[in-house]
C-alpha positions, 0 to 999 in steps of 0.5 A, spaced: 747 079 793 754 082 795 755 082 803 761 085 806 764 083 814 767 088 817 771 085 823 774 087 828 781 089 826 788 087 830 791 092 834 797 089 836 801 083 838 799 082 845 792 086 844 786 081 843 780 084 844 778 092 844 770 095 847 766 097 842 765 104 844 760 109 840 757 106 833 758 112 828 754 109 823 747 104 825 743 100 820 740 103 813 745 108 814 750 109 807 757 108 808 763 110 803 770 106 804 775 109 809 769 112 813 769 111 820 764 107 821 765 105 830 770 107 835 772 102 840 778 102 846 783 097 847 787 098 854 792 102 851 789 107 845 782 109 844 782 107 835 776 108 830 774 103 825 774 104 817 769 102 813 772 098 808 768 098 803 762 103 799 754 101 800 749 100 807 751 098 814 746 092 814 747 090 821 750 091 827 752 084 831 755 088 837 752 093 841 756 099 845 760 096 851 761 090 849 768 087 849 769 084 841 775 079 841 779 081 835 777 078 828 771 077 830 765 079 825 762 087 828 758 089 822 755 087 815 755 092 809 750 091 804 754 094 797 751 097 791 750 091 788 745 088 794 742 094 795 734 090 794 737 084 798 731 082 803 734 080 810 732 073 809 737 072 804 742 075 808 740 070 814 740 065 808 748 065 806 753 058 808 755 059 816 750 066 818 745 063 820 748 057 824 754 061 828 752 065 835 756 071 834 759 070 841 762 063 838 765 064 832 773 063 833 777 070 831 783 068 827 789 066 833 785 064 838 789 058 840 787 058 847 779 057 845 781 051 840 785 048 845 779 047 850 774 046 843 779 040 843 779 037 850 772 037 850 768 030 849 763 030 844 758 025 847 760 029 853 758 036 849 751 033 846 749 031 852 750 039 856 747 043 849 742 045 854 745 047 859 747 056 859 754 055 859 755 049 854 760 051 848 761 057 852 766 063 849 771 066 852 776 071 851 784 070 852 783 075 857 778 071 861 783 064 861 790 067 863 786 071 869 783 064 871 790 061 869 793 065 873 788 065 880 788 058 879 780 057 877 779 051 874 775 050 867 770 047 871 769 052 876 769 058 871 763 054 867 760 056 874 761 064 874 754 067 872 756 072 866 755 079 865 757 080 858 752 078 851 749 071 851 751 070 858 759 071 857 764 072 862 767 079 862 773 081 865 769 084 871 765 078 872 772 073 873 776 079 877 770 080 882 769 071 882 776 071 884 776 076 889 770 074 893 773 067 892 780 070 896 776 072 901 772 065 902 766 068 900 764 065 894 766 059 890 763 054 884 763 047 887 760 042 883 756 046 877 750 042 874 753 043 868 760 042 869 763 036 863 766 031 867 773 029 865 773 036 862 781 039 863 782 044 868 786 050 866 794 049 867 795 053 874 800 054 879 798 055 885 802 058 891 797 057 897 791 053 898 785 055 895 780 058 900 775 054 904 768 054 901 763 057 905 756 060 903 755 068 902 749 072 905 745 077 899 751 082 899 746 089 900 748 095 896 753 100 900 750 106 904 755 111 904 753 116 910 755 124 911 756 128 905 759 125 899 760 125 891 760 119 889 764 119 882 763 113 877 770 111 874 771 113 867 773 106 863 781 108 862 781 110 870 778 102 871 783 099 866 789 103 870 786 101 876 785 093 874 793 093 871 796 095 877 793 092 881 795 085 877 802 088 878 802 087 885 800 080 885 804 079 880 809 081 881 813 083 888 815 090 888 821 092 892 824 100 891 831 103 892 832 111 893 839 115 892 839 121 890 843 125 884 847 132 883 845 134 876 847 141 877 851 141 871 845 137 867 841 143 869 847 149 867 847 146 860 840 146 858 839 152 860 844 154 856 842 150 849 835 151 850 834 156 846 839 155 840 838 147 841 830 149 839 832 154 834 835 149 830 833 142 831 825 146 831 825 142 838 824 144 845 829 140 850 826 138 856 830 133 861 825 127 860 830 125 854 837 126 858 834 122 863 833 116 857 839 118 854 842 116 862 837 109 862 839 107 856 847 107 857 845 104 864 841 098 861 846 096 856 852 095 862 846 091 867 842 088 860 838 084 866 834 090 868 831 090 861 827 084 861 821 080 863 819 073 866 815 067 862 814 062 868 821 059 869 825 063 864 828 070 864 827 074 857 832 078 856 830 083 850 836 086 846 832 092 844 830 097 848 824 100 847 823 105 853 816 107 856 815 114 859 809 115 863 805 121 860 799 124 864 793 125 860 789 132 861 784 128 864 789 126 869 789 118 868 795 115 865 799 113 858 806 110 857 807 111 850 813 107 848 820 110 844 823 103 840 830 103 839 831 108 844 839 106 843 839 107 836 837 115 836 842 121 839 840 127 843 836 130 837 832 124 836 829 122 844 827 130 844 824 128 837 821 123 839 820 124 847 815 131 844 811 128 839 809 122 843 807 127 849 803 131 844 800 125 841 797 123 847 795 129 850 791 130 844 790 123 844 793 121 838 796 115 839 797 109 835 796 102 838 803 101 836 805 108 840 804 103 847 806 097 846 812 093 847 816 097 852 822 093 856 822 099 861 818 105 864 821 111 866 814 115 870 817 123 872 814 125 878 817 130 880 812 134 874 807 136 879 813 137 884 814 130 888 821 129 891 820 122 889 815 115 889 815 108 888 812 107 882 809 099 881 811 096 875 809 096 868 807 089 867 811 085 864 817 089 864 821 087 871 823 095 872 821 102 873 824 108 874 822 114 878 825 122 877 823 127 882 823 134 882 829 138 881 831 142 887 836 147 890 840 145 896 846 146 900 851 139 899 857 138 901 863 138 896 868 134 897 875 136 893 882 136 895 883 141 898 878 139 903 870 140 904 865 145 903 858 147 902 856 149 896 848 150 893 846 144 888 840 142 883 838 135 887 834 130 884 832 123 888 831 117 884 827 111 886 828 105 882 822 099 883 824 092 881 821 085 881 825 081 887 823 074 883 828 076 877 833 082 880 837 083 887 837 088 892 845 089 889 843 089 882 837 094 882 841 098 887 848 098 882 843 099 876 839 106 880 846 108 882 849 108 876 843 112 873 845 117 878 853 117 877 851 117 869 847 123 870 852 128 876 857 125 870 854 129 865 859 134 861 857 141 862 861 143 855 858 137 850 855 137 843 848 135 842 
């Protein structure tokens, strides 16, 4: 008998989990190697899953919605050479039969292993009848409790909504909110392990006071109104910005650019640069080229904070916030900005803008940003305050390009003339950047821009 694992595949470094989102193939079904066999969703990309060999889906551990940590096993595959194995013989096979699917370790779960080692045997023997004895969770779920300060022990206590009981995401953020509001805590769980370690927090406050909650009753929405369930990437940008604003806390500068000679020149290139290069030129590269040139004189502006440590990232891997045709958002990421001309930002800037919008995009195309760029002046805002794109330190925001009356200081004396303005804002972590530091950086950006040569070569 020959049977295949089909595990869940790594999408990227900082990615340890995806949702599975449509199974194309279901058991009994034939598959050929290569064809997709799933689709799932990451918080960066949506990707499809390949068989990775030929036979018949046997079984499916794993249903729709369920988030999968990576590595773990999703499918089975019986191939040719199995095709009169009975299900007794699959449940049969060394380490099946014993292993709940939702507690097999996935390959660099180091965190799980560490709580595994930390628990007491006895202790563990005594609690295997209890629901959340040797319960499973995922990375996302630890550093969200680390981060809000909930104890192991407390976290045992959360009722999950997720297979067998696990804690999603969804469960932990909503604990911790009603926990924020003194209206709902853990204390004491009947099956709590007793000298169990908590996980590592830093708190800043007290935790709040426990109190005891009424049923919360369903909301009744009065008047006429249209009630809009959230897609699953408007629920993901939702729950990262609103972590960048706890994380982070966010201060804004503004200052405004003339940028008539930008606009004279491309205007002028436009068609002979497109005829030649096969790229249409938009500004979005301009105003890379004129970040990337800024970042390398203000190198902290292009890092990001590990408890008490800086990391200030050598290379630059500029983000530029994409809008989608749904209306969401995606910030596929340009490596090594620094390393490529004007021709190649354009190149770049162009195929990941249609790689999103005809979504595209590879895992690898949203990961690693060291600062993000987001235009909003597309849809004809003068400016914004854009939130951080964790764990970056810094964003930066163009808004629309308008024709104004300035005035023209020269030496022979003042005068008012019409001008192409643009405003820029510039969000910033105030942990690890300074007022005069994000201003310096956000004027240099501007004087970069107004500086630009009106007769150089692309």
């Amino acid at each position: 008998m020959s049977l295949v694992d089909l595990v869940m595949p790594k999408m990227g470094e900082s990615i340890m989990e995806a949702t599975i989102l449509k199974w194309l193939k279901h058991p009994g079904d034939a598959v050929k190697q290569d064809e997709t066999v799933l689709e799932i969703a990451t918080d960066k990309v949506d990707s499809e899953v390949p068989s990775i060999s030929e036979g018949v889906l046997e079984e499916i551990l794993y249903q729709v919605n369920d988030v999968v940590p990576i590595g773990a096993v999703i499918a089975r595959i019986r191939t040719a050479g199995s095709v009169g194995a009975t299900r007794e013989e699959v449940v049969s096979r060394p380490g099946l039969a014993s292993q709940p699917m939702n507690h097999q370790p996935a390959p660099g779960y180091e965190m799980h292993t560490t709580y595994e080692a930390q628990s007491a045997p006895a202790t563990r023997a005594n609690n295997n009848n209890t629901p959340a004895a040797n319960r499973f969770y995922s990375p996302l779920v630890l550093n969200i409790a680390a981060s809000e300060g909930v104890p192991l022990g407390e976290l045992e206590g959360i009722p999950g909504t997720g297979n067998e009981g696990r804690v999603t995401k969804k469960d932990i953020l909503q604990y911790v909110t009603e926990r924020k509001q003194g209206g709902r805590r853990v204390e004491n769980p009947p099956f709590a392990q007793p000298g169990r370690s908590e996980i590592p927090v830093v708190r800043s406050q007290p935790a709040a006071a426990a109190s005891t909650s009424a049923p919360v009753s369903p909301t009744v929405y009065s008047g006429n109104v249209e009630i809009v369930e959230m897609d699953r990437m408007r629920r993901l940008i939702a729950d990262h910005m609103v972590r960048s604003k706890h994380t982070s806390p966010h201060v804004t500068s503004f200052t405004e650019a003339d940028v008539t000679n930008l606009v004279h020149w491309r205007d002028k290139v436009k068609k002979d640069f497109e005829k030649r290069e096969g790229a249409r030129i938009t500004f979005t590269p301009l105003f890379i080229e004129a970040i990337v040139h800024c970042i390398k004189k203000y190198p902290l502006i292009n890092s990001s904070l590990d408890g008490d440590k800086i990391i200030i990232k050598k290379d630059i891997h500029i983000g530029m916030a994409t809008a989608l045709p749904s209306g969401n958002l995606i910030v596929p990421v340009i490596r090594n900005a620094d390393q490529l001309n004007l021709v190649g930002l354009t190149k770049q800037v162009n195929a990941l803008a249609d790689n999103a919008r005809q979504n595209k995009l590879r895992p690898e195309d949203t990961q690693g940003g060291t600062f993000t760029m987001t235009n909003v002046g597309t849809f004809g805002s003068l400016m914004g305050t854009p939130i951080i794109n964790q764990p970056q330190v810094a964003i930066l925001a163009v808004g629309a390009i308008k024709k104004r009356p300035v005035v023209i200081e020269s030496p022979e004396g003042d005068a008012i003339a019409i001008r192409h303005m643009m405003y820029l804002s510039l969000s910033y972590d105030h942990r690890i950047v300074d007022g005069s530091l994000g201003a310096t950086f956000l004027t240099a950006v501007a004087r970069e821009l107004e500086n630009f040569k009106p007769d150089r070569e692309y």
